[in-house]
Structure formats: structure tokens, C-alpha cells
N, C-alpha and C positions, 0 to 999 in steps of 0.2 A: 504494500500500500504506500504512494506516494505521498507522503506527506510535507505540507506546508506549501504545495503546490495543487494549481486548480486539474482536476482531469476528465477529458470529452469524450463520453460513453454514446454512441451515435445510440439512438432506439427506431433507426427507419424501418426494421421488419418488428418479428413476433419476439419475445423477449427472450425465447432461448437462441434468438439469434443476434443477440445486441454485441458491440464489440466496442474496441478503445480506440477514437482517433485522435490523441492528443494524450502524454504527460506531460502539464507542464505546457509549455508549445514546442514541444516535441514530437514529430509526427509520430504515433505508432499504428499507421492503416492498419483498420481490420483487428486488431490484436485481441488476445484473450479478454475476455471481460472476467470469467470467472477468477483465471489468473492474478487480474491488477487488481478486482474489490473485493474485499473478505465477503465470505460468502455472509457471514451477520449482517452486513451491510446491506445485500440486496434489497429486501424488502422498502429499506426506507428509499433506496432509490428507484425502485418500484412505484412508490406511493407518491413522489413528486411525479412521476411521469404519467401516474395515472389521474392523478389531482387535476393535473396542471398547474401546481403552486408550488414554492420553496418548501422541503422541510428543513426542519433546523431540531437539533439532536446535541445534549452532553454526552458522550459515546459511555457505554457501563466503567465501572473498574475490570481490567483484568490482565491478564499476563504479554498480550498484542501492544504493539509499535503504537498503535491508537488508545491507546487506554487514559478515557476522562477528559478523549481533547474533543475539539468544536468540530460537528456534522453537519456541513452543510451540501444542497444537492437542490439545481434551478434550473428547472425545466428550460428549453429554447423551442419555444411551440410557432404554431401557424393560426391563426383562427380559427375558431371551430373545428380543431383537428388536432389528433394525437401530436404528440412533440415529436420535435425530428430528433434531440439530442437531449441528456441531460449531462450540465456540470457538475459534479461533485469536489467536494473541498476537505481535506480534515487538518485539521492544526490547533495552536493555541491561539487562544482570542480569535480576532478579525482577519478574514481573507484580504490578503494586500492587492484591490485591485481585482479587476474580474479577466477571464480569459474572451477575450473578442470575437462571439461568434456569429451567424447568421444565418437562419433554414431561405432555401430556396425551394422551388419547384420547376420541373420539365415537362411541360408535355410535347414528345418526341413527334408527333404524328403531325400536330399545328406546327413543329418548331418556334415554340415560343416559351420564353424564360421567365419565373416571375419569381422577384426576392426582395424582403423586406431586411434593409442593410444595416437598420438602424445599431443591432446587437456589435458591429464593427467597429462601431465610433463615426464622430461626428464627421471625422474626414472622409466618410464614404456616404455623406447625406442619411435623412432621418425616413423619408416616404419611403412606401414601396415603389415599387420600379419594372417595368414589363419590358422586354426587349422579344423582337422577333427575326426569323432567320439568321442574316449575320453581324446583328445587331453586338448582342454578348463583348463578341471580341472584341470592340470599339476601344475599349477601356485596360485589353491586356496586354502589356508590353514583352511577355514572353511566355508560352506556353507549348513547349518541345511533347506533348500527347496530344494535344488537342483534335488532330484528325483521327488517331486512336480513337479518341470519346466521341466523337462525332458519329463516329462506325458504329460503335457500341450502342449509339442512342437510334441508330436507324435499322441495325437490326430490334436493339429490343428485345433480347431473346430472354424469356420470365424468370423471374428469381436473379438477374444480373445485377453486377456492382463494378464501380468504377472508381476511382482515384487517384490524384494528379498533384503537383504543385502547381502554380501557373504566379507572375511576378502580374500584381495590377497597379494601375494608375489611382493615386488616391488624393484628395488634394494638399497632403503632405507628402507627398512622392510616392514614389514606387513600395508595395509591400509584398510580402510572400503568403497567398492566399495555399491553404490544404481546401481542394475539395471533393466530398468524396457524396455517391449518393448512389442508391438502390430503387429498383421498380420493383413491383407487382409482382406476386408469383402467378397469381391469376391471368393466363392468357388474353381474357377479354380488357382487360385492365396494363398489358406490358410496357403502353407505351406513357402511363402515368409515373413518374420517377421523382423523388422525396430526395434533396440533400442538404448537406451544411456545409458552408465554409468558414473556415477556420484562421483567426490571423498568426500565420507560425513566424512571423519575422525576426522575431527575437531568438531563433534557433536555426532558422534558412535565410540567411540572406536573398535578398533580388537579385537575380539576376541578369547581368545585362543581355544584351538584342543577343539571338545564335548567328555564326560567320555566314549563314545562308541570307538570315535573312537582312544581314549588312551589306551582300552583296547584290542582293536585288533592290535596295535601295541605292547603291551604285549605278546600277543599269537605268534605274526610273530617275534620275539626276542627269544622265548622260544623254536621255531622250525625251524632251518635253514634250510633256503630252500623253505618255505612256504609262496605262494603270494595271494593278495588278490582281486579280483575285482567286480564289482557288472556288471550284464548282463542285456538284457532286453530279457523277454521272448515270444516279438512277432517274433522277428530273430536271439535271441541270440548274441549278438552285445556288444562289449565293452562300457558301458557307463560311468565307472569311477574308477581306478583303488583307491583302498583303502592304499594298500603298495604301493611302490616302485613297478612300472611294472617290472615283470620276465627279469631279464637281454637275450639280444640276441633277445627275442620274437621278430617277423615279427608285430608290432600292430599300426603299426603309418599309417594314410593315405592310408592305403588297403583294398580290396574288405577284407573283413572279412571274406567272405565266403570261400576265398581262404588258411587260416591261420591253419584251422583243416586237416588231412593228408583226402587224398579223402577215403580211407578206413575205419577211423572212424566216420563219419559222418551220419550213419544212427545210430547209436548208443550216437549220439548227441540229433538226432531227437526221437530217445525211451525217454531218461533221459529229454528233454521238456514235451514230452509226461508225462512221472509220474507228475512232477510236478503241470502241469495245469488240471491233474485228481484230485491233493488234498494230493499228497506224500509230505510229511515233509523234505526228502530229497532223493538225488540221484547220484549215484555214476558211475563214468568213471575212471575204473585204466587205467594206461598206454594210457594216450592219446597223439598224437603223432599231437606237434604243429612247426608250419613253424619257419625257422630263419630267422634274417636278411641274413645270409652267403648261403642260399638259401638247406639247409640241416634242421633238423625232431629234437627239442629238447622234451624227455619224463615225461610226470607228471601223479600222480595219480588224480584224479578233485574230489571234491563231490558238490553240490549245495543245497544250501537252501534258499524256496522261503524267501521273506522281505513283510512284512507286508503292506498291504495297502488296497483304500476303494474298489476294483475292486471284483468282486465274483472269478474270476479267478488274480491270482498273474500276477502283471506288471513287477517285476523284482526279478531277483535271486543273490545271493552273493553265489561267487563259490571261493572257493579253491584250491589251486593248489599248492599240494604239486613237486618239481622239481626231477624226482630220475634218471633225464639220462640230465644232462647240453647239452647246443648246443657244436657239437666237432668241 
């Protein structure tokens, strides 16, 4: 039992599947739970997660590392909904300071994200916050899994779990977010997925940009005009823009489908088609994409599939060079 330190018992499934994401702000994904809390202990943290409220406990006299110090154990709930995590605490007197957490939600099939930040601190804002397609990344300055968890979230496959570091953008700089989250075992239900994030900064450093992606910001420097995003190749769908998304673009919060001009769009569906035949690359001049001002900005596209373990490619990084601005 860690003591004099806060520690993140995730509760996203059934309670004999709960585990430790966090000593301290130390990652430990997944870990024993049985392991890290005396098993006396359960129940009270049981009774916060089923409450919904803090318990607070003098722990008994007895022969244990914990004996007669302070219990404390604080749900990280969602609205009207089971907690996604509880923190438990044991020490003497007062916890110094709380562990900075935050439940989000996934629904994988909309592709839209929804997280209540406020448990992170003021630096990541108080409201909640809805982000859709490839909205999320906006804000992450590195995150070396991400198409990993992207895949993970598009199969879907029930009873799945995932966890990642990823460096975000906070308005005190850069921090090291743990996030880790589980779906549905329930099939009809797979693509609803429950997570927390966790601030590990003070045991992971941020890290800076990977040499990949310094070097395609080298490239997009050397050719104005030129944006960068990676796609998925089951619908062609923004998954995460590498530059700065194309000024004007229509890409926030919209059927996607609607963003390519309705005339080029079987000529969408050829250049998927090469790809997922085994083309190394493929090329759309003049593709005519939606604005915000509700008019046609023109670029030349090419795509090339990105490596992964699939027989057919899960995602493409497309280019897009800009040669007709939105007017």
C-alpha cells in the first residue's frame, strides 16, 4: 500500500475487473488492484464508487503499514453515471494536494469525444468540451500511439482496452496526459468506450515533436501552400491533421462526406480503390473541397498509404497541395 501518496484505481468495467492506473503519478496501466489495496480496504472503496461520494475513514489499529492513519477515497464520476475512477489516499493528517484527473467518453461509431477537464486544473478550462473526428488532436503536441488507438477504436472489438501517454497543450505549456479507457463487453454496446486521463507530468516529462514529424514540418515550410493530414481508409475520414489544417477548409464537426465537391467523388473512391489494391501512391489534381463561406477551395491531393500490421492499409497520409484559396 502506497502511502502518503494519492493512487488511480480506474472502475471502467465490473469491479473484479478494476485495476491501478496511477501511484502517485506514476503510471502503472492496468496493474493489480488486488495487489496495490489491502484487500480490508476494498469495500470502503467500493462504497465511494458506489455512493458517488468521498469516504473518509480512521483506518482500525493493527499490525499493517496503514495502521490508525487517514482513509480517504473520491470518486471521478460522469453525470448520472457510474465513476470512471476512484482516488484513494492513506496517510497522516491531510492529502497534500489532489492527483489531477478527468473521465472522458468515446463514442467510436459518431467519432466524437466528450470530456469534462475541469478534475485537471484550471489550465485545461472548467466546461465540458465535445470534439469530433479530428478535432481531439488539435491540442496534442505528441502522441507516438495514436493511430494504434485510432484502430483500436474502429474496430471496437468488446471487452477492449487501451492506453497511451500522449504530451498536450495546456495553457501552462505542455503536460504529460496517461490515458487509458475500456468499452462495452456487450456487442450491441462496443462502440461506447469510458476513460480517464491522468496528469503524470511530474513522473513523465513532455515530450518534444518525434524527428518524423519535424521533418514534415520541414517539407510544409519549404512549400507554401502544402497541408498535411493523415485519413482513414475505411471512409476516408479526417483522422488527424499533421500541419496546421488548410485555412477556410469546411473540416470541423461535419458529415465528411459532404466536404469533397459531389462531382469529384467517385474519383475519391478510384484513388481508395488503388490504394487498398497495393499502389504506393495516388493522385487527385484539382480536387474541389467545401468552405467554411459555403463556396469550393482547389488543391492538387496525392496519398500514401502509412505502414501498419493490416494486409490491407488502415490509413493514408494525403497531401494537399492548395492552388485555388477559398475566394
Amino acid at each position: 500500500m502506497l502511502i502518503g501518496h494519492w493512487q488511480l484505481v480506474e472502475t471502467l468495467g465490473g469491479p473484479e475487473s478494476w485495476s491501478m492506473l496511477t501511484s502517485g503519478t506514476t503510471p502503472r496501466e492496468w496493474a493489480s488492484y488486488q495487489r496495490a489495496i489491502p484487500a480490508r480496504l476494498h469495500p470502503l472503496v467500493a462504497a465511494a464508487y458506489e455512493s458517488g461520494e468521498p469516504v473518509e475513514r480512521v483506518l482500525p489499529k493493527s499490525r499493517n503499514s496503514w495502521s490508525e492513519l487517514s482513509f480517504r477515497a473520491e470518486p471521478l464520476g460522469w453525470p448520472v453515471a457510474r465513476p470512471h475512477a476512484v482516488r484513494v489516499w492513506v496517510g497522516a493528517g491531510e492529502p497534500a494536494g489532489e492527483l489531477a484527473a478527468a473521465p472522458f467518453q468515446v463514442d467510436a461509431h459518431a467519432r466524437v469525444v466528450r470530456t469534462r477537464p475541469a478534475g485537471l486544473g484550471p489550465n485545461f478550462g472548467s466546461a465540458p468540451v465535445e470534439y469530433t473526428g479530428a478535432e481531439p488532436f488539435q491540442r496534442i503536441e505528441r502522441f507516438d500511439r495514436a493511430l494504434d488507438i485510432v484502430a483500436a477504436l474502429t474496430r471496437s472489438e468488446p471487452g477492449s482496452r487501451w492506453s497511451a501517454i500522449a504530451t498536450v497543450e495546456s495553457m501552462a505549456g505542455p503536460r504529460s496526459l496517461l490515458l487509458a479507457a475500456r468499452n462495452a463487453t456487450d456487442p450491441r454496446r462496443r462502440f461506447e468506450w469510458r476513460g480517464v486521463a491522468v496528469d503524470v507530468t511530474d513522473s513523465v516529462a513532455p515530450q518534444l515533436k518525434s524527428f518524423e514529424a519535424a521533418t514534415l514540418e520541414l517539407l510544409r515550410g519549404s512549400r507554401p501552400g502544402l497541408y498535411l493530414v493523415i485519413l482513414d481508409t475505411a471512409q476516408v475520414r479526417a483522422v488527424r491533421w499533421v500541419t496546421e489544417p488548410v485555412p477556410g477548409l469546411r473540416w470541423r464537426g461535419v458529415d465528411e462526406r459532404t466536404v469533397p465537391h459531389p462531382g469529384d467523388r467517385a474519383r475519391i473512391a478510384a484513388a481508395r480503390a488503388e490504394i487498398l489494391a497495393g499502389a504506393a501512391r495516388a493522385e487527385l489534381p484539382a480536387l474541389r473541397l467545401a468552405t467554411e463561406q459555403g463556396g469550393w477551395l482547389v488543391a492538387d491531393v496525392e496519398v500514401s498509404p502509412l505502414p501498419g500490421n493490416g494486409v490491407a492499409p488502415a490509413f493514408v497520409l494525403a497531401q494537399l497541395q492548395v492552388t485555388t484559396p477559398p475566394g
